[in-house]
N, C-alpha and C positions, 0 to 999 in steps of 0.2 A: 501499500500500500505502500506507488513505489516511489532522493533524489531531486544537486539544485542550484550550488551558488556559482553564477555563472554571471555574464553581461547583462546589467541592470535591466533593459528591456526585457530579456528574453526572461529574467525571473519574475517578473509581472505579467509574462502573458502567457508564460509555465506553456513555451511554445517547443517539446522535445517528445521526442521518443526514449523511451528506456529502451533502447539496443538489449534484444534477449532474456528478457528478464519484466516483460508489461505480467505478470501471471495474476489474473482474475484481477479488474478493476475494483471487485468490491459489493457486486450484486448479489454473490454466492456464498456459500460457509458463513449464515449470519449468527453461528454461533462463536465465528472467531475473530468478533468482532470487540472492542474493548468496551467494560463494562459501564455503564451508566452513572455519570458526574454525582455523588452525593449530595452538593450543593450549586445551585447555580451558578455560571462566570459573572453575572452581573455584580456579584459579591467581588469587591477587591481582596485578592488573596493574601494570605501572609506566606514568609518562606519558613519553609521549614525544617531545609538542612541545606548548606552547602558541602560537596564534595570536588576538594582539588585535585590536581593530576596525583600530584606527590601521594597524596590518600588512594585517590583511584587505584593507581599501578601498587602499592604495595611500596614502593623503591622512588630515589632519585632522578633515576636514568631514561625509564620510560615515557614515554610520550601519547598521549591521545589520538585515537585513530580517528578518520572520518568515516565511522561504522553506520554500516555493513557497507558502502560500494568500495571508499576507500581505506581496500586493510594493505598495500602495500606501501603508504609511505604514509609520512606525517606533514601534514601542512598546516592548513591556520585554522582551520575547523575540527570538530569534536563533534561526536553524534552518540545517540545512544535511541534503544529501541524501548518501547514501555511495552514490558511482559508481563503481562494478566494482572491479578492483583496486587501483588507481594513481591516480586521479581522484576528490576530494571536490569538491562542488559548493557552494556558499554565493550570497549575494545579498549589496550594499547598495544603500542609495538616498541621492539625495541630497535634504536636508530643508528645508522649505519653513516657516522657524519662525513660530509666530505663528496657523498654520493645520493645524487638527487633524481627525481625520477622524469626522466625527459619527454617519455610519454604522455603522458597524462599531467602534469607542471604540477602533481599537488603537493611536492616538498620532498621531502629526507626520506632516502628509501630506509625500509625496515627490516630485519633478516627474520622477523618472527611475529607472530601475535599472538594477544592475550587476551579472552574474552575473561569478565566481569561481571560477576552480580549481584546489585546493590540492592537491598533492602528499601523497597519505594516508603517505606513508615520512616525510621531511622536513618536513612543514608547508609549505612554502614555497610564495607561490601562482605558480601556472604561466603561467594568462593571465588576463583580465579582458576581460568583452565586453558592452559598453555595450546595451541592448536596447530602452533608452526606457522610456514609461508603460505598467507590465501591469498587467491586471487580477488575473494567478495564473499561476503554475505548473505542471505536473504531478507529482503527489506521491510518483514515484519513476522513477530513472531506470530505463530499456526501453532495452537495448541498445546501451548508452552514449549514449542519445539521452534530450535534456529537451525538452517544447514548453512554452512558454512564447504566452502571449496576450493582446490586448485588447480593445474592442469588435468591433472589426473588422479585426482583424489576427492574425495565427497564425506561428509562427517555430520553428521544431525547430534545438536545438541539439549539436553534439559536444560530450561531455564532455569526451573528451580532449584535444581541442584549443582548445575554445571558436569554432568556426569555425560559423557558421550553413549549417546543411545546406539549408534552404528560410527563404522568408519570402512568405507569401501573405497579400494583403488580401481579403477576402472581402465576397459582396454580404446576407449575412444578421448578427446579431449574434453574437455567438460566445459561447459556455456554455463547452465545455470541450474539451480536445486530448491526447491522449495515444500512444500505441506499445506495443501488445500483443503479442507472439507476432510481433515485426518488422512487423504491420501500423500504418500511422499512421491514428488515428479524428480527425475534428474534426466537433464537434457546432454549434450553432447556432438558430437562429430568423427566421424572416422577417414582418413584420406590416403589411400591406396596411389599404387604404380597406375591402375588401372579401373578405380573405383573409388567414388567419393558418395560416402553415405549421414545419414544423421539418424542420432538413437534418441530413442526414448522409456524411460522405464518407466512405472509405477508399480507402489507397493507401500509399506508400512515402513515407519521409521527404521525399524530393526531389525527389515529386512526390505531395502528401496527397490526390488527388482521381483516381488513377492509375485505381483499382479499381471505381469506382462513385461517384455522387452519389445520392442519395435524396431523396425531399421529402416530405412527409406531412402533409396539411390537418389542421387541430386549430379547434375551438371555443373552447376553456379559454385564459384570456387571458392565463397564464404558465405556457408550455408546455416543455419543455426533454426532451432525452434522458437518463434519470436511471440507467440503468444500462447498461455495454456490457461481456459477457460472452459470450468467445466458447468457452471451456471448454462453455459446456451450447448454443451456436450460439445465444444470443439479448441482444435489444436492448430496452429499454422504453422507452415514451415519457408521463411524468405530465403531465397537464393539469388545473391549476388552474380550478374553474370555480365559478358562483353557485350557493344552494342547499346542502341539506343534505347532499348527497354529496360535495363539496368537493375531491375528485380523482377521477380518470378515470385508470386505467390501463391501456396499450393496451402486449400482449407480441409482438415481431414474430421471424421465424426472422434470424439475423444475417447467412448465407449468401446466402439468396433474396428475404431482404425481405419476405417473405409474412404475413399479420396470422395468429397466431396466437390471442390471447383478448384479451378486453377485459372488465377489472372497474373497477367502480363504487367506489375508493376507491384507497388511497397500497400500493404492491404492491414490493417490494424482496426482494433475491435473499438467501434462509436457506441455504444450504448446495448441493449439488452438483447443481442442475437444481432446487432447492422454493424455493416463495416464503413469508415473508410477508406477509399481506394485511389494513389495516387501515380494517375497513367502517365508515365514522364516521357516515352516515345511520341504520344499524340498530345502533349498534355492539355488530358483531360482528367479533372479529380470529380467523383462519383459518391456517393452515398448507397453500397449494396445492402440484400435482405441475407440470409441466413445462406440461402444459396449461391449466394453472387450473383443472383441478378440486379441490375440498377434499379434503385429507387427515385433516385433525384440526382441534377447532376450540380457541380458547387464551383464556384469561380476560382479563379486561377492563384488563389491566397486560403486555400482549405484548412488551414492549422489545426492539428488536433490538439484537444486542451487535454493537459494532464489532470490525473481526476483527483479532483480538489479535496478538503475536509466535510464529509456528504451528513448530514441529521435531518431526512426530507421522504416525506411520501412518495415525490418526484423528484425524480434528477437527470433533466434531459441532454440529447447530445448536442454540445455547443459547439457548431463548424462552420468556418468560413463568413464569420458575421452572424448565420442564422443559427437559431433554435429549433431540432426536430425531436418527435416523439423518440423516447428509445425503445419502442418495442417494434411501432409501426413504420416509421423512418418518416411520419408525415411532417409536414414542414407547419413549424408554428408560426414563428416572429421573427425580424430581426429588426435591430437599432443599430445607429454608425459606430457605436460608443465599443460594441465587439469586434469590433474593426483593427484595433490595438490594444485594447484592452481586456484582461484575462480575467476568466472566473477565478475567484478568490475561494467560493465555498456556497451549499447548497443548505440553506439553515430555514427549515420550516417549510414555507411555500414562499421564501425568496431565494432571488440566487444573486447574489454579491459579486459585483464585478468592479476591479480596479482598473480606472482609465488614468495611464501614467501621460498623456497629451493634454488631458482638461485638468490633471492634480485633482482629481475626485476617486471618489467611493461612491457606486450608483446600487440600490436594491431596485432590483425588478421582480416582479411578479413571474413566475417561474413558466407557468402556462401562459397567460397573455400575453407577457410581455412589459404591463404596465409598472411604471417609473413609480416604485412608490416612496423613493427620499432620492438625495444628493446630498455629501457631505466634503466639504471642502479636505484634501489631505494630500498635502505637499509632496509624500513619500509614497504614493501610489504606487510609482514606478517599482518598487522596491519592498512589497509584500511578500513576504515567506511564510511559509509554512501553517500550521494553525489548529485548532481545533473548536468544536461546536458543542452545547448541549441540547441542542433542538431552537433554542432561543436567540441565544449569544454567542457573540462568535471571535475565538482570543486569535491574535496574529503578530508577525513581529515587523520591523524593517528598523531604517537606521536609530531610530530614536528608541527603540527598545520596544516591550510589548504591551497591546492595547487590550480593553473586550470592547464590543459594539453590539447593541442594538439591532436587529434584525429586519425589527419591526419598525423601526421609525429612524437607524440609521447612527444614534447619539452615542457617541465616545463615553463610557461610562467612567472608564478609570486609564490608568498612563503607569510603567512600572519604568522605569528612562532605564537600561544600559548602567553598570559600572564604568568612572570612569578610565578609559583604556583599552577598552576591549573594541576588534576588530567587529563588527554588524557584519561582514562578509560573511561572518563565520559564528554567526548564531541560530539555533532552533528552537523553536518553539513546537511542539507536540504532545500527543494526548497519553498520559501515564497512569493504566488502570483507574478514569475518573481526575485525576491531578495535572496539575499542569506543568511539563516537564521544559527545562529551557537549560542548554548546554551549548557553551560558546569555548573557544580552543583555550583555555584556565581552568573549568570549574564544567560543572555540572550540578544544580539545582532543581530543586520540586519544591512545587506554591500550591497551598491549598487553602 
């Protein structure tokens, strides 16, 4: 629930793909989802623990990871994941000075990491379990269970305890790993002299391959399982290939494995069973139904929006300026303001959109359409993260973290930033009900 701090615009308009790793937007497994706020955000919180690096790690030396996508180096941010009630999750690594990670620019490579888990009541951390060199994460915990992985290696952890439920080496390279609806997925790829495939398993934590193995020949010479959604029963597989059509997407049923469409371009999941479809040969971008066939067709600035903090009856697909049904693909509404600016979060029957061009905060009416505030807010551009109780809805950007109103839009309370701390590298997220905010020094929970 998946991932962010990047060019001021593009994190207000949360205009990205998660490369291999979108798994279930959030429609499905509504039992793994986090528990219900005790009190509401309208309430200005108190803190009520800080925990610093030097605490976190155990040691001096180690450093705060940007967990789960970034466990191989340490840069200016810190993350941490909120596991069920009782269990926060955190990372560090230990750093390898001198050598920085050029790919990805996010700092000081690490030769190992260490997950963490902090007592969400007390702060205090409970265990610490050494895991080695990962490549990532998974970007939320599933059932008190984290997988964690690296090229060729896969490891499911208990949160509550920190006890490794499984650790499997696998014979293909590994993409991604996660726990949906209690099942365990791990994805991968295999690339032969004369054969290039992509695997899929499912199964139980403690045994990931219990359920099935799958394999699937592909062409496209960076191939990967790029979505697994079992709410609409299905899997996709994009492949990268030469020419002017530049992906290949092949939709398979989740159940039976069975090939259900194949388009000719980048095909990711809009809402409850529709896709977006983006044809870069003719370019043409598409709104298809379950089977790939077009529903509507969407202008030449289609942007999928990453799926925001949701507490909503509805929560439709926001593309290309307009608003469509997510079940039926019908087309609702659209206003200029979705134009550049990004939904923020879907809270009741509004849906919050930051316009970083006007320096507003707009709630609309989720179905209609209709404008029902405007709030002046200099830092539009610059909204991260957040979470919702149904009502109100807390978020951070450069000045630290706010809640708002949903219903008529009013800034209720302002917690500013310590001062010193980079805002590049702060989050704000939902912690079993609490409000968790960790920035590259400390980690905290406000309740």
């Amino acid at each position: 629930m998946i991932v962010l701090v990047a060019a001021a615009a593009i994190a207000s308009a949360a205009i990205t793909w998660k490369v291999g790793a979108d798994h279930d937007a959030g429609v499905a497994a509504t039992e793994d989802r986090l528990p219900t706020r005790p009190q509401d955000l309208a309430v200005r919180p108190e803190l009520q623990w800080v925990l610093n690096t030097e605490r976190l790690a155990g040691n001096s030396v180690d450093r705060p990871l940007n967990f789960p996508s970034g466990m191989k180096s340490a840069g200016i941010t810190t993350g941490a994941v909120g596991a069920g009630d009782q269990v926060i999750v955190a990372a560090v690594g230990h750093p390898l000075y001198g050598r920085y990670d050029t790919e990805d620019g996010r700092g000081i490579v690490v030769d190992s990491a260490t997950l963490v888990g902090v007592d969400r009541q007390t702060g205090k951390p409970l265990w610490r379990r050494g895991i080695g060199h990962v490549e990532q994460c998974s970007d939320s915990y599933r059932r008190g269970t984290i997988a964690c992985w690296d090229i060729d290696r896969v490891m499911f952890i208990d949160v509550a305890t920190g006890h490794v439920r499984s650790e499997t080496t696998t014979d293909f390279l590994m993409t991604y790993a996660d726990v949906i609806g209690g099942v365990a997925y791990v994805t991968g790829r295999r690339t032969g002299i004369d054969r290039r495939s992509v695997v899929m398993t499912a199964g139980t934590v403690d045994d990931p391959d219990s359920a099935f193995r799958r394999e699937y020949d592909v062409t496209g010479h960076d191939s990967y399982v790029a979505e697994t959604l079992p709410a609409s029963d299905t899997f996709t597989i994009v492949e990268s290939i030469y020419g002017p059509v530049q992906y290949r997407t092949t939709a398979y049923d989740l159940d039976s494995g069975r090939k259900r469409f194949v388009f000719d371009g980048d095909v990711r999941a809009a809402g409850e069973g529709l896709f977006h479809a983006d044809d870069l040969a003719h370019q043409r971008l598409s709104l298809l139904d379950r089977n790939g066939v077009p529903i509507a067709r969407l202008g030449s600035t289609a942007w999928m929006v990453y799926p925001p903090p949701t507490s909503a009856p509805f929560a439709p697909a926001v593309l290309d300026g307009g608003v469509y049904d997510p079940e039926s693909g019908a087309f609702l509404w659209r206003d200029p303001v979705l134009n550049s600016g990004g939904v923020s979060a879907f809270v009741g029957t509004t849906m919050i959109v930051s316009s970083p061009d006007d320096q507003t905060i707009v709630g609309f009416d989720s179905r209609s359409g209709r404008r029902q505030w405007t709030t002046p807010w200099r830092d539009a551009y610059w909204m991260t993260g957040g979470l919702t109780d149904g009502r109100y809805f807390v978020f951070a950007d450069y000045v630290g973290m706010h809640s708002s109103d949903a219903t008529t839009g009013q800034i209720l309370w302002t917690i500013r930033l310590p001062t010193g701390i980079d805002s590049r590298g702060v989050t704000v997220e939902d912690a079993g009900g609490d409000i968790l905010r960790t920035t590259a020094k400390a980690v905290s929970l406000w309740r």
